[in-house]
N, C-alpha and C positions, 0 to 999 in steps of 0.2 A: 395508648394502644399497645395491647401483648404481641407483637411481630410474629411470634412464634404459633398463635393461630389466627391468622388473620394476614391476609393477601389479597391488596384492591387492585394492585395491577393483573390477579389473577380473575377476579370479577368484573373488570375492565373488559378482559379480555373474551369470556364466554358472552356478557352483553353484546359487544362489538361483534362478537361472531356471526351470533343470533341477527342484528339488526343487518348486515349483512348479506347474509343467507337465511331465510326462517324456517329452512328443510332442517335443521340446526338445533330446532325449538322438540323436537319429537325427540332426538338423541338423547338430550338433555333431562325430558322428561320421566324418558323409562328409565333411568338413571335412578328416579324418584327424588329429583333435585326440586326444591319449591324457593318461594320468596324470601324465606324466614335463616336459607341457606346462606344468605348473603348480609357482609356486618352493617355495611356503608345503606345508613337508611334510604338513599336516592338510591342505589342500585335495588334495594329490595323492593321500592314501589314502581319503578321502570322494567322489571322482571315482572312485575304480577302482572302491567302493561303488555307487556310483550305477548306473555299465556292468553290475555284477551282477544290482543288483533290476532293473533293467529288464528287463534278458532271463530274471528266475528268479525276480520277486514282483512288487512294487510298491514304488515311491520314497513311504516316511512316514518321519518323522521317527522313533518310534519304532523302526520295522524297520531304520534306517538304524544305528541307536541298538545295536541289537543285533546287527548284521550286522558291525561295525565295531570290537564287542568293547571291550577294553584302548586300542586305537588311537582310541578317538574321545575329542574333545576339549569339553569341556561349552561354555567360554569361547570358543573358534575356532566353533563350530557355532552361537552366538548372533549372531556377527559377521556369519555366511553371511548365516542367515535375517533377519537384519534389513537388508541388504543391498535394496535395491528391484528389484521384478524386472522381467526386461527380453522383448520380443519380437525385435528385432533382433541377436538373439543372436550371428549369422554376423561382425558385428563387431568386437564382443570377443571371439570366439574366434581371429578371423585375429587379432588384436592379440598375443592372448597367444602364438602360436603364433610370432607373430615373435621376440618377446621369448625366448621358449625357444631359439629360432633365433639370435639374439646371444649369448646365455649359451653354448651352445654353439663359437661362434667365440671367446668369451672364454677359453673354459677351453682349448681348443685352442691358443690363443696362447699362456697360459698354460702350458703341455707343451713349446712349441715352445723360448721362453725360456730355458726352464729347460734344457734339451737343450742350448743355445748355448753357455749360461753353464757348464754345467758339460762342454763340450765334448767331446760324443757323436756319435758317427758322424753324419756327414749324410745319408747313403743314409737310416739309421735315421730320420731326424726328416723328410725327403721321406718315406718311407713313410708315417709318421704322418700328414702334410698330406693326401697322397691319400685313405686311409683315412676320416680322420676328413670330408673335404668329402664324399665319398662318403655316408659314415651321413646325415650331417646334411640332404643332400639327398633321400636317401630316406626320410627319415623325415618331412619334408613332404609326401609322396606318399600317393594310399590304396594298403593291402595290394594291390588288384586293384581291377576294374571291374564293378559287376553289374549286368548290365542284366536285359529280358525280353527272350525269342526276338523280339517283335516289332519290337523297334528295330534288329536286324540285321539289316545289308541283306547275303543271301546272295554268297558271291564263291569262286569256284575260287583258290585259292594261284597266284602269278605265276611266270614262271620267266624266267631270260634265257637264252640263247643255243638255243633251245629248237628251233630246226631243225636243231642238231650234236649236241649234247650237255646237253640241260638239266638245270641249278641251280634249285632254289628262292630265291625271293627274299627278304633281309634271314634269312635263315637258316644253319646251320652245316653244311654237306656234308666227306662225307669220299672220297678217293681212293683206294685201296690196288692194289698189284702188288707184285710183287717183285722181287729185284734183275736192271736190264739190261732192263727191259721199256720203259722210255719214256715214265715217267711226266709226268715233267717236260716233253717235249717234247708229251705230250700235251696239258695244260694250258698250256704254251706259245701253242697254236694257238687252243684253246679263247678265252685272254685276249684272243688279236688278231681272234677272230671278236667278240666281243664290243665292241671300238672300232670296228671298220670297219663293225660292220651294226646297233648298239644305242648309239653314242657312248658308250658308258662308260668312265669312268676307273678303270685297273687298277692294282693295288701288284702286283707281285709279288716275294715274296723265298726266292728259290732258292739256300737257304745252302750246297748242296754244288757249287755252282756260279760258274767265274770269270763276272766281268761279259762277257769277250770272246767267250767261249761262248758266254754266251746270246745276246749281238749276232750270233756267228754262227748259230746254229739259229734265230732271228727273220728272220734275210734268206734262209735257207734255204725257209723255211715260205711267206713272206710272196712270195717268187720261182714254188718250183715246185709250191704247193699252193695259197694262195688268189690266184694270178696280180693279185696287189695290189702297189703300190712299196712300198718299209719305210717311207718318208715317212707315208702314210695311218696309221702306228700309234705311230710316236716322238714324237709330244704327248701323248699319255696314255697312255702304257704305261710306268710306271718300276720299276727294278728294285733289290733290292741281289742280291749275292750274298756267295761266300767269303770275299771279301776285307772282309766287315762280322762283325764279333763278335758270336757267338751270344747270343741273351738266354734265357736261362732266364723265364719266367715265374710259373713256381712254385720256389721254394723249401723245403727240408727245414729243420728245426732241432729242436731240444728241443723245442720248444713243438708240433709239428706240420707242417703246410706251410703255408704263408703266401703270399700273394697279391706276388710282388716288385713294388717300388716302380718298375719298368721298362715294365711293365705299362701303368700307367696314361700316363706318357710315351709309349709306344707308342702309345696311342690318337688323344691330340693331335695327332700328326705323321700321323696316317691320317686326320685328321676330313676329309678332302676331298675321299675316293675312294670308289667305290661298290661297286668288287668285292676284297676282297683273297686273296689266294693265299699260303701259307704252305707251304714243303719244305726237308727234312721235318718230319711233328710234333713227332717224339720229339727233334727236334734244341732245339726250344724249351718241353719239357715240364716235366725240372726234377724233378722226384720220382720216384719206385716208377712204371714202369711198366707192373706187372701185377698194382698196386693200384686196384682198381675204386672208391674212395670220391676218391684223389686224380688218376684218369680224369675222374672224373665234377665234381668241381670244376673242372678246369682245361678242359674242355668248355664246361660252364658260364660259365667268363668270358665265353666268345666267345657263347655263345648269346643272353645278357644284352645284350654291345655290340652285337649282328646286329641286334634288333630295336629297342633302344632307338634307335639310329642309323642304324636302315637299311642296315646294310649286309650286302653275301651275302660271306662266309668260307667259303673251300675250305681243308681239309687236303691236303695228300698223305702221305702212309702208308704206309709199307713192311709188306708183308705179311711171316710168317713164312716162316721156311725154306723155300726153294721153292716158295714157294706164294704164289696171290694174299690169301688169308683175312689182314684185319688182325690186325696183330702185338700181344702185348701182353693189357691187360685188357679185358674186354669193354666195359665203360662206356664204351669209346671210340666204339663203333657204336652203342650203348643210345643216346647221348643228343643222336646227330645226328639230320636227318633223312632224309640222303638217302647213301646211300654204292655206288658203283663200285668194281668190279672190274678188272684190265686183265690183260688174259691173252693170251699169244703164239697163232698161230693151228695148227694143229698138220693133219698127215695121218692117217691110219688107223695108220700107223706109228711118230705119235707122234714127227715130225721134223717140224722150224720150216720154215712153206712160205708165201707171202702175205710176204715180210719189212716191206714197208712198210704193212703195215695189222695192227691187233688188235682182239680181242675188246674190247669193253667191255659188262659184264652190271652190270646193275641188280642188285644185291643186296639194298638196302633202301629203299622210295620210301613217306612216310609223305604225299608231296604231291600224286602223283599224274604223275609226271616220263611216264612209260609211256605214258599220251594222248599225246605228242608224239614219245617213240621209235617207238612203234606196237608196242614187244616188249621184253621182259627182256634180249634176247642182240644186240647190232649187232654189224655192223664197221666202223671208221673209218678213213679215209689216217690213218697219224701221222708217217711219214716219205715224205721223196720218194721217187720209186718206184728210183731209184738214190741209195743212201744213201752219204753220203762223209764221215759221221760213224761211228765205233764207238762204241756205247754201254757206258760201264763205269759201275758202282753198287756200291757198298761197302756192304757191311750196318756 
């Protein structure tokens, strides 16, 4: 046994607490301390014991006795209770919880080692780092947060750019049109309102796109629509495009889809910006995509980083066949909150008329975007009103 993480007399001692007093058992657990906290496998199944009777009888020695079956240990259970019991319980429970918390980085080292020496893909064993710091830190977290209605202090959801086009903030929105409609250049414009009139720092990476393109449709925009120099927006607007290799983020194999280890590197090199912009989805999705369970995970990455780190994440999205209606499974609109439409402007006859402006409809607004449109249906400039670009879009 490593002494240096690992303390039974301090696991002794939070048991003993608990069977004691089980007002004891609540401290403990918003602490977000579980079973798995604890090394000495009797005390990890006598803990998971205790979580029981608490919320399903009463903590006595007997019912514990019983409750615990085959698994309880007459010898370990002496050790408990003779243990001294303590009030400053939050102590030794962070103590122990760290100690879980090094065992854990132990055995991950452990894995890693092992991976080296017997010389295993390194993608594979980066995976496993990410992975496993990942668990480890969230498993020091509680499930969630509960509070009562009265500790909240009411607040309408934030949006940025909310006099052109508003996004909800630190949350995942989606774009969809379809092909040749200007999606890109839409949100183009969208990002440089966003530096010039909100200071924020924009990623954007518009992988069907050369970088000189998009320098040129930036000085286009920045000339003859927001009569601003392109200087006001080339400090924090950075871009990649085609010329950067696509990353897939999810991964297919035997096993499932998995989370790739690109991922999480991806993250790091964005920890600095506040809005990022991704085109198109499907270009970095990586799995089935008219599987609604691996939609909805790979959603979910970004929902998770959106809030945990603040940050607002735009999709763009190619709609199906001619049409603006996102392409694909539906979990992909289920699990955002806010998603646009972009749709050319059309006559009674049904011919393209307005060239430098289009529809943009609200399709789905769970934040309340519509306060600041004033209506579901706009139209916006997206190109100068003499357009000296052709827009071609490859499904």
């Amino acid at each position: 046994m490593n002494t240096s993480n690992v303390n039974l007399d301090y696991e002794r001692a939070v048991l003993s607490g608990i069977i004691f007093d089980s007002s004891l058992m609540i401290r403990v657990q918003a602490l977000g301390m579980s079973a798995g906290d604890f090394y000495h496998p009797f005390h990890s199944r006598l803990f998971e014991s205790l979580e029981y009777l608490y919320e399903n009888s009463a903590i006595e020695e007997t019912i514990i006795k019983q409750h615990m079956g085959k698994n309880f240990d007459e010898v370990a259970m002496l050790d408990v209770l003779s243990a001294l019991p303590i009030t400053q319980i939050e102590i030794y429970a962070e103590k122990l919880k760290e100690f879980s918390q090094l065992r854990d980085f132990k055995r991950m080292a452990q894995q890693i080692l092992y991976k080296v020496d017997n010389e295993e893909d390194i993608t594979a064993t980066i995976h496993l780092v990410h992975e496993e710091l990942e668990r480890v830190e969230e498993g020091n977290r509680e499930l969630f947060n509960i509070v009562t209605l009265d500790q909240v202090k009411a607040e309408e959801a934030e949006f940025i750019c909310k006099a052109w086009l508003p996004f909800p903030k630190h949350t995942v929105s989606l774009v969809t049109a379809g092909g040749g409609v200007g999606k890109s250049f839409l949100l183009l414009q969208a990002a440089m309102r966003m530096i010039r009139d909100e200071k924020l720092k924009v990623f954007m990476w518009l992988s069907e796109d050369a970088l000189s393109l998009s320098k040129y449709r930036s000085e286009l925009i920045a000339k003859n629509i927001l009569e601003s120099d392109i200087s006001v927006f080339t400090k924090n607007l950075h871009i990649a495009g085609a010329d950067s290799e696509t990353i897939h983020f999810l991964e297919e194999s035997r096993a499932g889809v998995e989370v790739s280890s690109k991922f999480y590197q991806f993250k790091r090199m964005l920890k600095n910006y506040d809005v990022i912009i991704l085109d198109p989805l499907i270009a970095m999705f990586g799995a089935d995509e008219n599987n609604n369970a691996h939609a909805r995970k790979f959603i979910n990455l970004f929902t998770r980083w959106a809030t945990k780190e603040e940050k607002t994440i735009i999709f763009i999205h190619h709609g199906a066949k001619n049409s603006s209606q996102s392409r694909g499974a539906s979990a992909f609109v289920d699990a955002v909150r806010l998603v646009y439409k972009v749709e050319h402007i059309k006559n009674d006859a049904g011919e393209i008329n307005e060239d430098d402006k289009r529809w943009i409809i609200l399709d789905k607004d769970n934040n309340g975007a519509k306060k600041y449109l004033g209506t579901t249906k706009v139209k916006r400039q997206v190109f100068p009103q003499k357009r000296k670009v052709i827009e071609i879009e490859y499904e």
